[in-house]
C-alpha positions as MATLAB code, in Angstrom:
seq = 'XXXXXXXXXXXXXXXXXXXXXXXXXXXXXXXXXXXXXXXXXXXXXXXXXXXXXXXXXXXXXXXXXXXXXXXXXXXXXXXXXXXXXXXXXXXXXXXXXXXXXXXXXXXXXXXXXXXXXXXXXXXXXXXXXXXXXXXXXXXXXXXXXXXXXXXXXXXXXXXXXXXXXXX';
ca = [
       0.000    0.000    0.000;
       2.957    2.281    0.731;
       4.706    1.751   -2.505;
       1.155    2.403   -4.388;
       0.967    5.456   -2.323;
       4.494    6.517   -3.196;
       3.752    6.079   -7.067;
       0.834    8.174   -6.583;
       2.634   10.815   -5.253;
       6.007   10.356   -8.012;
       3.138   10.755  -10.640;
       1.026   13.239   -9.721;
       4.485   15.571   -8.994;
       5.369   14.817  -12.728;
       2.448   15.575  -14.371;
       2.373   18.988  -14.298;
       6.081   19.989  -14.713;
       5.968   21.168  -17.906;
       4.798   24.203  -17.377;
       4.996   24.945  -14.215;
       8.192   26.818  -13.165;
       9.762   29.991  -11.067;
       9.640   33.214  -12.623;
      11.489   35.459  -10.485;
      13.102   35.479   -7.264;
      13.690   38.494   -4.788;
      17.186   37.495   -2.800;
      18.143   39.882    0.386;
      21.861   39.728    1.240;
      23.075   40.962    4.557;
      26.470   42.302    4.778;
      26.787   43.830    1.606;
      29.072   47.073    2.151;
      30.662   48.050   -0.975;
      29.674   48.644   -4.575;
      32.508   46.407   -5.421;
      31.297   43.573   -3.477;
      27.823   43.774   -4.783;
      28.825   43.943   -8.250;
      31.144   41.110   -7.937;
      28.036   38.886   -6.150;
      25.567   40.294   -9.094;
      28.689   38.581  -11.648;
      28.181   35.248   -9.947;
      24.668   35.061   -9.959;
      24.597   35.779  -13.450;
      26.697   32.779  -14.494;
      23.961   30.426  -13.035;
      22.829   28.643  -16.177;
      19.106   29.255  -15.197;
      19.044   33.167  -14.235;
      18.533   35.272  -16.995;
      19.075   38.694  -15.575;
      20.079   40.307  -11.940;
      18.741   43.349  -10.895;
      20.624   44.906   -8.034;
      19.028   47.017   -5.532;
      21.882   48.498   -3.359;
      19.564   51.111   -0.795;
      17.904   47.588    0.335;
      20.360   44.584   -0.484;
      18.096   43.173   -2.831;
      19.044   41.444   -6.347;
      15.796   40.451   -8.624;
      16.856   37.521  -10.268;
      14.371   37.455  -13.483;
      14.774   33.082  -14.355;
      14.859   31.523  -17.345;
      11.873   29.026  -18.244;
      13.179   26.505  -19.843;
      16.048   25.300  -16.953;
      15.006   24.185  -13.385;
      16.176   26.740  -11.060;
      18.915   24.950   -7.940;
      18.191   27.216   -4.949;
      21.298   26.078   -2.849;
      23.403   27.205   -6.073;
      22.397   30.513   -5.412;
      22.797   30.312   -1.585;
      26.613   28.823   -2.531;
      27.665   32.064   -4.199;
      26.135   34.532   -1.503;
      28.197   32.715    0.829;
      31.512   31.772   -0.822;
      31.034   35.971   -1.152;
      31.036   35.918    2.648;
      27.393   37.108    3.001;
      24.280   36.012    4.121;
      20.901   35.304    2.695;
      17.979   37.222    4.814;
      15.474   36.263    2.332;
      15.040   34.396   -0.343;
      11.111   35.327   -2.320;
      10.506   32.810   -5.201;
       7.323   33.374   -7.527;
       6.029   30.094   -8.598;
       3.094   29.791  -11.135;
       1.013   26.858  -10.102;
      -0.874   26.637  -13.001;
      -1.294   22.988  -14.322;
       0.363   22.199  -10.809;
      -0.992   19.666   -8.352;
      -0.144   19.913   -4.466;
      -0.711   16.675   -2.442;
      -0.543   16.817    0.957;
       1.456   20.048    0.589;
       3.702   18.535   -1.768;
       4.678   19.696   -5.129;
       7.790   18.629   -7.365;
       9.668   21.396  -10.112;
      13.254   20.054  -11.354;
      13.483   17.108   -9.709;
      13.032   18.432   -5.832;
      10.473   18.351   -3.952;
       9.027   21.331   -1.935;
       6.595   20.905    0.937;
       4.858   24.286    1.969;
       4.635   24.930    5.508;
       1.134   26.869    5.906;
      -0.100   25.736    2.993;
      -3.126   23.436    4.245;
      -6.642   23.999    2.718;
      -4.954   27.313    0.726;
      -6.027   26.269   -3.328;
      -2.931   27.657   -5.440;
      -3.649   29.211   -9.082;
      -1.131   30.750  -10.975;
       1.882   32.847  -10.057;
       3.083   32.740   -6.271;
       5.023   34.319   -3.798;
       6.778   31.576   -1.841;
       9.647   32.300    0.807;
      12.606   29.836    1.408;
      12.445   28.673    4.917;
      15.109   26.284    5.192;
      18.765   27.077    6.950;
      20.763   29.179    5.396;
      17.733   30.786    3.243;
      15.865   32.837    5.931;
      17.178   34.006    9.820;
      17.373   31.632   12.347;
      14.324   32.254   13.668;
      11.981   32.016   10.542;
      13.156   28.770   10.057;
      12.800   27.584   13.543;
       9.094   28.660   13.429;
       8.330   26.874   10.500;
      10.990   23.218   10.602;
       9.264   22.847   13.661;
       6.356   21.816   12.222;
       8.125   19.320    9.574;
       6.145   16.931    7.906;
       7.262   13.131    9.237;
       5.981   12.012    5.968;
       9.004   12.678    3.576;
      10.248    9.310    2.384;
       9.525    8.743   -1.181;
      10.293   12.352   -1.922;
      12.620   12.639   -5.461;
      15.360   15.303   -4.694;
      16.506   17.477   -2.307;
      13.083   19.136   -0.336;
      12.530   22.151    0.467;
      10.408   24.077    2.440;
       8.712   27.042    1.721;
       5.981   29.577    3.255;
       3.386   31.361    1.825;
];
């Protein structure tokens, strides 16, 4: 029954994956204190393979990371360059467009990972989204204490890495 349940899930995360993707991102860095430094962090982000322009926002430390369609987006890529930069993520806003998108349980799949969202229970999701990273290293401390609290026990069977976001 478990196995039939798990191939329920695999499939129903697959089927809508073709169009469903991230469209933009809003990433805050703390400790950004030079123009230098931010340009240099706004070079690396715009090697990822799947961003397809960075717009820097120096007064509030944000970059808007406008992604391409057509390649799955790898959050902890991103988080990798903000820190080998020596900075820290304070947010990390993802739109998502759920159309043609099925969430089960709170479940949904996009490039291979899984994401589970947190407060997402009886919430019906249509079209584009604003989800926030909650996992370490993607929000403060305390954000993701609130919400990894309340993990799911229910992960196994899950393709990828998962992560875990908030509406």
């Amino acid at each position: 029954m478990k196995t039939l349940k798990v191939f329920l899930f695999l499939l129903t995360l697959t089927v809508g994956i073709a169009k469903a993707q991230f469209t933009r991102a809003e990433l805050q860095v703390s400790g950004l204190n030079c123009a230098l430094c931010a340009k240099t962090t706004e070079k690396s982000l715009r090697a990822l393979p799947f961003i397809a322009d960075v717009k820097p926002d120096l007064m509030r430390n944000i970059y808007v990371l406008t992604l391409k369609n057509d390649k799955p987006v790898n959050f902890d890529k991103i988080a990798a360059i903000v820190h080998e930069e020596n900075f820290f993520i304070s947010s990390l806003k993802a739109t998502f467009n759920f159309d043609n998108v099925k969430v089960v349980n709170n479940f949904f799949g996009y490039g291979g990972n899984t994401f589970e969202l947190m407060n997402g229970a009886g919430k019906i999701l249509n079209g584009p989204v604003e989800l926030t990273l909650v996992d370490n290293g993607f929000a403060p401390r305390s954000v993701s204490k609130k919400y990894l609290s309340r993990l799911s026990a229910d992960t196994a069977g899950n393709p990828g890495r998962i992560y875990h976001l908030a509406i």
